[in-house]
C-alpha positions as CSV (number, residue, x, y, z in Angstrom):
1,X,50.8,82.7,95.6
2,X,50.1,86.1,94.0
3,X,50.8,85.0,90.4
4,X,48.9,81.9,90.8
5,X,45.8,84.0,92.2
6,X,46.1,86.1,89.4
7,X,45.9,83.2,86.8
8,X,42.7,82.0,89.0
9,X,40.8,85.3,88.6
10,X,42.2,85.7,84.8
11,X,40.7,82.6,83.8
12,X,37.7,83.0,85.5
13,X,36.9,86.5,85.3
14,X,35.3,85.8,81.9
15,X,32.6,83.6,82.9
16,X,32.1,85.2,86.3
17,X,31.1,88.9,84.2
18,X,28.7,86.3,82.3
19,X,26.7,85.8,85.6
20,X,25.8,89.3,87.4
21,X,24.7,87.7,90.7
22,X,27.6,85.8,91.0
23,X,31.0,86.7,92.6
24,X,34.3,84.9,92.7
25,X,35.7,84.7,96.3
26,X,39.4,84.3,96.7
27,X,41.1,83.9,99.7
28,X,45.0,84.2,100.0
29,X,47.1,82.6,102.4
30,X,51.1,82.6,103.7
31,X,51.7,78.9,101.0
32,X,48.2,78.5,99.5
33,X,45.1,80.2,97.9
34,X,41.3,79.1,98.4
35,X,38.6,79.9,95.6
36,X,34.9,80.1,95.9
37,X,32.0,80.7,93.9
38,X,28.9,82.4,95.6
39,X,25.6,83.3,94.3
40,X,25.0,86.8,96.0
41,X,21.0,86.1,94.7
42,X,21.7,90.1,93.9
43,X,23.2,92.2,91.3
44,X,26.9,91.9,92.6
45,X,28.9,95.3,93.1
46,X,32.5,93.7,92.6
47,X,33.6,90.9,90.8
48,X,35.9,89.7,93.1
49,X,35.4,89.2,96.9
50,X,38.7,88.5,99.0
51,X,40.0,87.6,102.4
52,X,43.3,86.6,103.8
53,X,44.8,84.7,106.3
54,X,47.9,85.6,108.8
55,X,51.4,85.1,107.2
56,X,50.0,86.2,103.6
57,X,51.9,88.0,100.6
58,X,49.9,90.8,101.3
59,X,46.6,91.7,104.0
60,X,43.1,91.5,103.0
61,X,43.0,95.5,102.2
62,X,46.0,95.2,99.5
63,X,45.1,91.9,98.4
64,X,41.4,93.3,97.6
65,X,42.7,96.6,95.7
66,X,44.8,94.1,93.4
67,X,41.7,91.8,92.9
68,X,40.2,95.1,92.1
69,X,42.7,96.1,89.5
70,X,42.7,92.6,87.6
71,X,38.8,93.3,87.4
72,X,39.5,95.9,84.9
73,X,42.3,95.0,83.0
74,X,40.1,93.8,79.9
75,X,38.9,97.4,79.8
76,X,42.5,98.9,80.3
77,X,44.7,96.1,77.6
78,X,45.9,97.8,74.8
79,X,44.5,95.6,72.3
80,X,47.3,96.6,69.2
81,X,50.5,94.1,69.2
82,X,52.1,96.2,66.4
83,X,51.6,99.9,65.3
84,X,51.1,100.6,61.8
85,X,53.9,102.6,60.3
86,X,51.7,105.4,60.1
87,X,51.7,105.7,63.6
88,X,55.1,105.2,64.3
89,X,56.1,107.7,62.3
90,X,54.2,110.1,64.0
91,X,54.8,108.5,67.5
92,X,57.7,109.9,70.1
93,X,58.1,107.5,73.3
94,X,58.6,109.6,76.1
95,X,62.8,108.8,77.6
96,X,64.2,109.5,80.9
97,X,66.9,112.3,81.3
98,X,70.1,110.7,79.4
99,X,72.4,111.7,77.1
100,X,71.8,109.2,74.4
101,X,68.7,110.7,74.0
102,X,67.8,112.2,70.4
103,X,65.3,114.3,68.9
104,X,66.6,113.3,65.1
105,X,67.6,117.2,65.1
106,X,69.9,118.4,62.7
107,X,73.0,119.1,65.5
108,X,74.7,121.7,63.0
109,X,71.1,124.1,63.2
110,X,71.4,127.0,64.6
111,X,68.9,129.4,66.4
112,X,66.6,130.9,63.9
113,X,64.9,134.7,65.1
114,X,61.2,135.8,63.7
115,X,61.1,139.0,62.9
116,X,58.7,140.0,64.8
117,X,58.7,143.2,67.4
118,X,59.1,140.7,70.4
119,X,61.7,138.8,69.1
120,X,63.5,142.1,68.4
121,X,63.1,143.9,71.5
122,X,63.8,140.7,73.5
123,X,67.1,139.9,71.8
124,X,69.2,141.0,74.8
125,X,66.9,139.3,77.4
126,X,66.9,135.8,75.7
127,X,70.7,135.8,75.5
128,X,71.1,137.2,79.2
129,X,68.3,134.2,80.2
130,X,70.8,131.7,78.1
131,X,74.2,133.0,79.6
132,X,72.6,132.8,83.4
133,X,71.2,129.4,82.7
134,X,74.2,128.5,81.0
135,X,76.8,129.6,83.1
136,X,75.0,127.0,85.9
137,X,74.5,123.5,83.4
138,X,78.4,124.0,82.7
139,X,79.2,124.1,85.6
140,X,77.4,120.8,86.7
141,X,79.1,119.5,83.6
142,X,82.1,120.5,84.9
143,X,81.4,119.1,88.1
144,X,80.5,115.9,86.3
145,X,83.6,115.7,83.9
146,X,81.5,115.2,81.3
147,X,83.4,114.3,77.7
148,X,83.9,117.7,75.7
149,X,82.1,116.8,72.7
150,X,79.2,116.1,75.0
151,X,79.1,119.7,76.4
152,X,79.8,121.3,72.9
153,X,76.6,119.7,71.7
154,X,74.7,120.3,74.9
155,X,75.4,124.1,74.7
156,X,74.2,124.2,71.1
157,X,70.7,122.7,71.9
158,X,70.8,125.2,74.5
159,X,71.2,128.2,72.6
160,X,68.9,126.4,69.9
161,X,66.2,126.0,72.8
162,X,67.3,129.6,74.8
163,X,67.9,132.1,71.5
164,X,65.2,130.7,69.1
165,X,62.0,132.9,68.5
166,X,59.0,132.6,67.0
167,X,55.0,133.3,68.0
168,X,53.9,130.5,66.1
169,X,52.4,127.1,68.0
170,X,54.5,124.3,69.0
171,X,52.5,121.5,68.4
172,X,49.9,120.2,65.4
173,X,49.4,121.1,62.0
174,X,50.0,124.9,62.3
175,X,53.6,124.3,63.2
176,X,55.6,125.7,61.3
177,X,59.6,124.7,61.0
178,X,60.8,127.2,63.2
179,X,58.8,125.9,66.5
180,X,59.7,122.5,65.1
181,X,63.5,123.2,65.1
182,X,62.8,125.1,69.1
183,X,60.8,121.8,69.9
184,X,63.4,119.4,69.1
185,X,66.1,121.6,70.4
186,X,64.6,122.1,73.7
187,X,63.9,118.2,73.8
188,X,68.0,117.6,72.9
189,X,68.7,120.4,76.1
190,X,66.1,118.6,78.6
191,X,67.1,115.1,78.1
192,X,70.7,116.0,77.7
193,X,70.6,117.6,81.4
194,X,73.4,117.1,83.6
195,X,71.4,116.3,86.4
196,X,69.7,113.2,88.1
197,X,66.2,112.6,88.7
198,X,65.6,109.7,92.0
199,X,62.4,109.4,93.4
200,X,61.6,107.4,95.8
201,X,59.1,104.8,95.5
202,X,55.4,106.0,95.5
203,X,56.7,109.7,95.9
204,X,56.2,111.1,93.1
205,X,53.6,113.9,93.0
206,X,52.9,116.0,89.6
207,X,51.3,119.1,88.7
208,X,51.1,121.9,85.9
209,X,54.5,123.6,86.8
210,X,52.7,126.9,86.5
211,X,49.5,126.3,88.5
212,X,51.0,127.6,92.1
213,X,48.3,126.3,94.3
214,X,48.5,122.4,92.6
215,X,52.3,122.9,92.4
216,X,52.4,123.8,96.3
217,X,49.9,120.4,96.9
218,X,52.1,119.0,94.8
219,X,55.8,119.4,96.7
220,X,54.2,119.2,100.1
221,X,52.7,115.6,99.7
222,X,55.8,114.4,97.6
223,X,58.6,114.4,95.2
224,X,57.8,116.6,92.6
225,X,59.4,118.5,89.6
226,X,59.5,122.3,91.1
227,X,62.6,120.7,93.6
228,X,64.4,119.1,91.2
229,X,68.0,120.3,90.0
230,X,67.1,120.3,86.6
231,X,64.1,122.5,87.2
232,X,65.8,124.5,89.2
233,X,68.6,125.1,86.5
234,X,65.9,126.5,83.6
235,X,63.2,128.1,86.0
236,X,65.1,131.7,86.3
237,X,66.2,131.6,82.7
238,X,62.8,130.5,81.2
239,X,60.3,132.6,83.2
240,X,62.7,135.3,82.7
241,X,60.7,139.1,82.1
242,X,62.1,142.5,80.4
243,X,60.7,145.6,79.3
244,X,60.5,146.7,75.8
245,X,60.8,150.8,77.1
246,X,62.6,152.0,80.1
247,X,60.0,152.0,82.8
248,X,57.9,149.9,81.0
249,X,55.8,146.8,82.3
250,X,57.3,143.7,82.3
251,X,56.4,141.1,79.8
252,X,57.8,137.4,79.7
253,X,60.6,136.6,77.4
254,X,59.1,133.7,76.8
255,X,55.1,133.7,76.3
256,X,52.3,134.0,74.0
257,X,54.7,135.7,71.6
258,X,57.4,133.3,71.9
259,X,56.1,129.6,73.5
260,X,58.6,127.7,74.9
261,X,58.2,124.0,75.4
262,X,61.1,123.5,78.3
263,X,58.7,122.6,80.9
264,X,56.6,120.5,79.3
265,X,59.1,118.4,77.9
266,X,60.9,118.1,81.8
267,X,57.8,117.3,83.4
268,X,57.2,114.6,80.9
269,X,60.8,113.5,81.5
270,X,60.5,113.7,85.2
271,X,57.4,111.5,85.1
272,X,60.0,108.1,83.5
273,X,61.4,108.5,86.6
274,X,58.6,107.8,88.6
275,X,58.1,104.3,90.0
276,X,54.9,102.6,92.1
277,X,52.0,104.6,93.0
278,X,51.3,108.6,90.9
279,X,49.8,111.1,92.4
280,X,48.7,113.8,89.8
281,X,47.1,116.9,91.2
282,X,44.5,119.0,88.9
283,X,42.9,122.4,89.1
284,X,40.4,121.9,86.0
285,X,39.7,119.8,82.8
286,X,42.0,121.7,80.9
287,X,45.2,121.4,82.8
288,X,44.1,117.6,82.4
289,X,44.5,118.1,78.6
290,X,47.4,120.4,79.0
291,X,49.4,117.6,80.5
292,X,48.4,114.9,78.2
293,X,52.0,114.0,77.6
294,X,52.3,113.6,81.2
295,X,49.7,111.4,81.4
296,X,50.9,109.3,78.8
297,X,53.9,108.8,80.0
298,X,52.3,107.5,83.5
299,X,49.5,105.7,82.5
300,X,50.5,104.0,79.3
301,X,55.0,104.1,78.9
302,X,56.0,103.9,82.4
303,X,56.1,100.0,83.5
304,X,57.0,100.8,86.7
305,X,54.1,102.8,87.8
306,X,51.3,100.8,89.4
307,X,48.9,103.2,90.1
308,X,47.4,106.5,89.1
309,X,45.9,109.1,91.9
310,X,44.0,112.0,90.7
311,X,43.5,114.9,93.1
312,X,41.2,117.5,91.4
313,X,39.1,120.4,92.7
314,X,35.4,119.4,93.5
315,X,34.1,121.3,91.0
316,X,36.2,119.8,88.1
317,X,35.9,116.0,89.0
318,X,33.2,114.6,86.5
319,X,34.9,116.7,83.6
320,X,38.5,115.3,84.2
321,X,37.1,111.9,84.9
322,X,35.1,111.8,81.3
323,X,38.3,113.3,79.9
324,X,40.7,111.0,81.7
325,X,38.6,108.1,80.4
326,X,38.7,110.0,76.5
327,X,42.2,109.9,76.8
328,X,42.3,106.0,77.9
329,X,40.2,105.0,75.0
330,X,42.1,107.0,72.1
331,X,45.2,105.3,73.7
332,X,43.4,101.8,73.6
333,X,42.8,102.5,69.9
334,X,45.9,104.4,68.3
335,X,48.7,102.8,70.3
336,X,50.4,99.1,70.4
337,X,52.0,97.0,73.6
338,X,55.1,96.7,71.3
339,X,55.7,100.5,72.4
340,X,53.7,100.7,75.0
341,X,53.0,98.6,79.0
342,X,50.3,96.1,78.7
343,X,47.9,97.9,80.1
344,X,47.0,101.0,80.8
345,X,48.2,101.5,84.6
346,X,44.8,101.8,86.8
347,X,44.1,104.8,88.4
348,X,41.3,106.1,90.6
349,X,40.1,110.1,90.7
350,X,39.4,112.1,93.9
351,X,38.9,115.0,95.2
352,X,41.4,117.6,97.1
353,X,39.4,117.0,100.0
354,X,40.6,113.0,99.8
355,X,44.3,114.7,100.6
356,X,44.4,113.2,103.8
357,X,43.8,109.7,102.9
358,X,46.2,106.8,101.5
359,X,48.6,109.2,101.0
């Protein structure tokens, strides 16, 4: 009855927006659907009205929130059937974690070291970082019985991702080819993870990895990355700190003066693993932007997700919803459904003091 409802409010969802006092009432019950048309002799505030009847597919609360969703689909399709090649070329799909993963990285690179004072003085912590983190992938290989050849190439992506270092950006024009050849060797190492990633359904809850407070939210409501194998495996390595001088402060191994993309790349990974309803908790607009690739991956790769759940701070609500809605419309434009879901997956935006409901 569900798919026939939705063909009833497809159909007629275009002439109903035509009429703005009018409002399409469907009713749903357990062998049979029931459509009305009522004049509200207002401005209507839904397009859809809905009720159901004992022994239904779903009850009146669900069946409404779906109505809801099919309202907006024309504004969430992705229009583009095809991408241009211009855009494929410069297009990665986000992948789950699996070892026929590829970043298109030349397998027989090997790390490349800037010679910059960092890089220098931080020689012995990077490889100390890559022998800890090392020492516990290898053994979940082990553990795993994993081919050889599949843990020879795993270890050099490692020590291409670990034992690279440079200051330059990762991403965009200014790349140069030595964050490009850490980029796509970190991407090889995450995907290529020994490790499993099963989420329940409607569990999973994402965050900036290094926002603490969002993070916390984040594994207290749900599944999220921070109690995963896989994080667990690169967090010591990765946040790793040395000094340059005996008694000297510590400073991070890798940082401003040598990025490194692991965590990014995992949470993106983590978030194909994530089936039915998202919940995605934000401090500000600009950990919004920062996990863009997250975002992606939820709202616009990921056919299994349903739904989208924002939980921001009160104060950052109307900037992450504009830029939430920025980010729809460039993927509306740029991208194309042979790539891509249908449409964009719906998603509402709250605030942290909404924690306690429909959780």
């Amino acid at each position: 009855m569900l798919d026939l409802a939705s063909a009833v409010a497809g159909r007629c969802a275009a002439v109903v927006r035509s009429l703005p006092t009018v409002q399409l009432v469907i009713g749903l019950g357990p062998g049979s659907i029931t459509v009305d048309v009522e004049d509200l002799q207002r401005r209507r505030s839904a397009l859809f009205a809905a009720w159901t009847l004992p022994g239904a597919a779903i009850d009146a609360t669900a069946f409404a929130a779906w109505l809801a969703d099919k309202e907006t689909e024309d504004e969430r399709l992705i229009p583009r059937a095809e991408c241009t090649p211009a855009v494929l070329a410069k297009l990665t799909v986000p992948q789950r974690l699996t070892r026929t993963y590829s970043s298109g990285r030349d397998e027989a690179a090997v790390a490349v070291v800037a010679g910059s004072e960092h890089c220098t003085l931080s020689a012995e912590a990077r490889q100390a970082a890559f022998t800890g983190m090392w020492a516990m992938v290898a053994k979940q290989q082990e553990t795993l019985q994993l081919p050889e050849e599949a843990t020879r190439r795993l270890r050099n992506a490692a020590r291409v991702c670990a034992l690279t270092c440079d200051a330059g950006e990762l991403y965009g024009g200014r790349a140069g080819t030595t964050a490009v050849l850490k980029v796509m060797g970190c991407d090889d190492f995450v995907h290529w993870l020994p490790y499993r990633i099963f989420p329940e359904h409607n569990a999973c809850h994402l965050s900036l990895p290094s926002n603490d407070r969002m993070r916390e939210n984040a594994c207290f409501w749900g599944v999220c990355l921070a109690k995963s194998a896989a994080y667990a495996a690169l967090f010591p390595g990765f946040t790793a700190s040395f000094s340059a001088v005996e008694g000297g402060s510590p400073q991070p191994v890798y940082g401003r003066h040598n990025p490194t993309p692991v965590f990014g790349q995992l949470n993106i990974a983590f978030s194909m693993h994530c089936t039915g309803r998202v919940t995605v908790w934000l401090e500000d607009v600009a950990e919004a932007l920062a996990m863009r690739g997250v975002l992606a991956a939820i709202m616009v790769f990921n056919a299994a997700v349903t739904f989208v759940d924002f939980r921001v701070t009160a104060e950052a609500y109307f900037s992450v919803a504009e830029a939430v809605a920025s980010l729809v419309a460039d993927w509306r434009k740029t991208l194309c459904r042979s790539v891509t879901r249908e449409h964009v997956a719906p998603y509402r935006i709250g605030t942290l003091d909404d924690i306690g409901l429909n959780l």
